[in-house]
C-alpha positions, 0 to 999 in steps of 0.5 A, a space after each residue: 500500500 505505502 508504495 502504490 501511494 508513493 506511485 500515485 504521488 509521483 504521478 500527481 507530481 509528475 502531472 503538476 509540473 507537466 502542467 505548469 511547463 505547458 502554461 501560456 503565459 498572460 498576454 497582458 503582464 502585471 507588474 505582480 506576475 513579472 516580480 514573481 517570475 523574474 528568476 524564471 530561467 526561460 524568461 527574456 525581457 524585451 525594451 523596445 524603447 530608444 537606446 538613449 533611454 535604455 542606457 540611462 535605465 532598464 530592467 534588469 536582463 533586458 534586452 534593447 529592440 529599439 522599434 524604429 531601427 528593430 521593428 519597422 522596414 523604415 525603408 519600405 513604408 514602415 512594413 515589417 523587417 525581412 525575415 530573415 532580419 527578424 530571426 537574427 534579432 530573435 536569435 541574438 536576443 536569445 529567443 527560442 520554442 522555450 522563452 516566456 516573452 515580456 516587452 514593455 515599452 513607453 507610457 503609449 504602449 503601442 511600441 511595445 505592442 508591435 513587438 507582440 504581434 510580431 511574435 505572433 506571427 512568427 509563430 511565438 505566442 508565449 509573449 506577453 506584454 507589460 501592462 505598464 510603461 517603464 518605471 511605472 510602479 512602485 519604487 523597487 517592485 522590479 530590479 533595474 540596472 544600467 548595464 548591458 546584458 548579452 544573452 546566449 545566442 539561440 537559433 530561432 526558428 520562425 514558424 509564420 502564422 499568417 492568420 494574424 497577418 493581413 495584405 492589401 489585396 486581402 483588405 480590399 476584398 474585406 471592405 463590406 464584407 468584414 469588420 475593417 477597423 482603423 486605430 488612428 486618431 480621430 482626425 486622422 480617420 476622418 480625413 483632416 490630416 495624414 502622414 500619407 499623400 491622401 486623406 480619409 480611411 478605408 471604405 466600411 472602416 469603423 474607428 477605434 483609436 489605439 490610445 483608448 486602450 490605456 491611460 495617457 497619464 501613465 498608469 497603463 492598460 485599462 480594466 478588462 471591464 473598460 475595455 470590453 465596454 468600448 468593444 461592445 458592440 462588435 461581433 465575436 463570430 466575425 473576423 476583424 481586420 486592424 490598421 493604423 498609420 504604420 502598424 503599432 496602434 493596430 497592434 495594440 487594438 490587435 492585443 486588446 481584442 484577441 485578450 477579450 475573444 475577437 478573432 482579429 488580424 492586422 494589415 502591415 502597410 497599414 494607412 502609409 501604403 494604402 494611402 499613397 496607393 492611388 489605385 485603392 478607394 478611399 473614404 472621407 
């Protein structure tokens, strides 16, 4: 008998740890969480923020993707990076099928948000993103350091997803017949300024800026009660398309709908291509 329960005991325990290695990490990261899995030997934290502020101060382990030089073509309209450019920044930053992610970024969170839905489109969805800006808890609730930290090198191997990755011709042929939704500005949406030669939106797009996802005054993502009011009145069973001006607005909306149960996707050229596309509609 003292051996069968010894069996069983090993098999709970067997179990449990089993378990707990095959749970997803939460999309949205508390301050709290990070705290209690700092030590945790599969996490990387990601800074997506300047590298002039990442010198001054970051958390502690942190590995610098500043997002402009990083995360954006900044020659090709702001699409994403080539692929093979993304796997050396994920290899370099010591990614792999293992890691637990966290990127956090600046108070609009936005930055920070593209970096996630980049990893999910290559196909690595054990990210989450901190649901503050840096430096935007309580005094020593985190570890932060000035020094550089250089991980070991992985081979990250990317797995595209494309679900999650929208195209021009494939929201063209969404205008009336999917949900199309435009994270600028208001007034961007509107027509009464832009960053590309045209104003105006998509035909059929619905406007939900990404700022209304988070406080401005810094104290991070809203309650999840908030953020299911503002999405209220769209449909679950529908497929959402997201874009914005260059893609991190869309990504946040992007983050935010798939955490409350949307099946969302989001357009890389976003507005800076289809705006200077003069062969596509526009709406005002």
């Amino acid at each position: 008998m003292k051996e069968l329960k010894l069996f069983l005991l090993s098999i709970i325990i067997s179990f449990g740890v089993s378990l707990g290695a095959d749970t997803k990490m939460p999309d949205i990261v508390s301050v709290a969480w990070l705290k209690s899995h700092y030590d945790d030997k599969n996490l990387v934290i990601i800074d997506v923020r300047e590298e002039k502020d990442f010198q001054k101060l970051h958390l502690k382990h942190a590995i610098n993707m500043p997002v402009f030089k990083d995360l954006f073509d900044t020659s090709n309209q702001y699409k994403l990076p080539g692929l093979n450019t993304l796997k050396n920044l994920f290899s370099k930053a010591g990614i792999d099928d293992n890691s637990q992610v966290v990127v956090y970024g600046n108070n609009e969170l936005i930055w920070a948000a593209r970096f996630y839905w980049i990893s999910q489109v290559l196909g690595h969805e054990n990210v989450g993103l901190l649901a503050v800006g840096f430096g935007n808890w309580e005094n020593g609730a985190l570890p932060t350091s000035t020094k550089i930290y250089h991980p070991k090198r992985t081979n990250f191997t990317p797995r595209i997803d494309d679900t999650k990755l929208e195209t021009k011709l494939s929201t063209y042929l969404a205008i009336d017949r999917e949900i199309i939704i435009d994270g600028r500005p208001y007034e961007f949406y509107k027509g009464l300024k832009s960053h590309a030669k045209r104003y105006g939106h998509i035909p059929s797009a619905l406007n939900y800026p990404g700022s209304q996802n988070y406080d401005v005054n810094g104290s991070g993502l809203k309650s999840i009660k908030k953020l299911e009011k503002i999405y209220t009145n769209l449909p679950k069973d529908k497929k959402i398309i997201l874009y914005c001006e260059d893609g991190a607005d869309a990504a946040l909306n992007y983050l935010v709908l798939q955490k409350l149960g949307y099946k969302a996707s989001v357009y890389d050229g976003s507005w800076l291509e289809w705006g200077n596309d003069f062969n596509l509609p526009v709406e005002r």
